[in-house]
N, C-alpha and C positions, 0 to 999 in steps of 0.2 A: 552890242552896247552893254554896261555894265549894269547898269538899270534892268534891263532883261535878263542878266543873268542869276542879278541877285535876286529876282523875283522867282525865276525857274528853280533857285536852291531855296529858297524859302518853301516852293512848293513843295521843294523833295524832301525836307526838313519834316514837314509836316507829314508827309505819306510815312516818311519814314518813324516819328512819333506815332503815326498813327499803326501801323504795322509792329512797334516797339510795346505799346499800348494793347492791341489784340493779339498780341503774342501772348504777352504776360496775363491777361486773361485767360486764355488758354492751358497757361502753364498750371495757372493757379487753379482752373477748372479739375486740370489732370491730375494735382499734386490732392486736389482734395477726394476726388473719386479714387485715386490709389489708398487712399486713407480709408475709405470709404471701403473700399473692397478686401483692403486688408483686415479691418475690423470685422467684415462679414465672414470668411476667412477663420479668421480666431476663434469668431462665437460659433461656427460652424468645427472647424478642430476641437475644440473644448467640448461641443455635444458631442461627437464623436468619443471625445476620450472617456466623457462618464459613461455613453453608452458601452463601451468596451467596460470600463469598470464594472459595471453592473453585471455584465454578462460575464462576466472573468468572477465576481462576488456568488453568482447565484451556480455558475458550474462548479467554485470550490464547495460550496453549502452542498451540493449535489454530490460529488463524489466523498466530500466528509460524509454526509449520511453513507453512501454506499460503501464505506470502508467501513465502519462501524456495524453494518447489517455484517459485512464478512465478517468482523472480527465474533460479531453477537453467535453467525454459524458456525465460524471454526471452533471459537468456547463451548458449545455444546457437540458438535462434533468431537471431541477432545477430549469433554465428560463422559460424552459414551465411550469411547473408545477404552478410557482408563475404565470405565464400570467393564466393560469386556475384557479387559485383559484382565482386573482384580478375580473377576467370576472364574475366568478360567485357568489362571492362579492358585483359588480356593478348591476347584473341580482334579488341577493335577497335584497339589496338595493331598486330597482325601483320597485318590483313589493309591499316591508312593503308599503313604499310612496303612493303607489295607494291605498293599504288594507286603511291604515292611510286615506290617501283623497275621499276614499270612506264613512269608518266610518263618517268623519267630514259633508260630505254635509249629509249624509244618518240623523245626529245628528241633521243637521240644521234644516231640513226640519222637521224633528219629532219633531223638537221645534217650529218651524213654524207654524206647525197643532196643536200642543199640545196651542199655546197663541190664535190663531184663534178661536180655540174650547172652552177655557179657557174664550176669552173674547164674544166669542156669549152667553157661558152658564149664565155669567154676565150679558151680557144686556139682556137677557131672562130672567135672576133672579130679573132684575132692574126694567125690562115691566112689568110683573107678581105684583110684589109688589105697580107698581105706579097703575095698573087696580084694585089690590084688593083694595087698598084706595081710 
């Protein structure tokens, strides 16, 4: 009878609002805890990413100092190094100088004996020649 049926679809009208109804609850329940969990999510990536900053900020601070202490040892390294080679610059400097003013007086004197010699053999060549005439 049509009386029974349209009360059987009445029923199912209703279950099914009612099903249509706790659905959408549901949906809304989920669409807002996804909200939910995404923003927890973000504020959790975002501490993440200053924590990395920071740590990424405090190891540049770290190795800027430690590149500066090198640069601080190599410039003294550097200064001695050039104070060592000026010193021993000056050291093979002084001792050519002496080599040098050695050779010169050692030249002089050999030229000293060499005219001495030069002019005794002369006036021996001079006496010899005035005795043979």
């Amino acid at each position: 009878d049509m009386g029974e049926a349209a009360k059987k679809v009445k029923i199912h009208l209703a279950k099914l609002d009612e099903l249509t109804r706790a659905h959408g609850e549901k949906l809304a329940s989920s669409r807002s805890a996804a909200r939910e969990a995404a923003r927890e999510a973000a504020k959790d990536h975002h501490a993440a990413l200053s924590a990395t900053k920071s740590e990424l900020s405090a190891a540049h601070k770290h190795y800027s100092e430690q590149l500066d202490f090198v640069k601080y040892l190599h410039a003294n390294k550097l200064r001695d190094v050039q104070g060592e080679a000026i010193e021993t610059l000056a050291k093979a400097q002084a001792k050519h100088k002496e080599q040098i003013d050695f050779a010169q007086s050692s030249h002089a004197a050999e030229l000293v004996k060499f005219k001495a010699e030069a002019e005794a053999a002369s006036q021996a060549e001079a006496s010899f020649w005035t005795q043979s005439l």
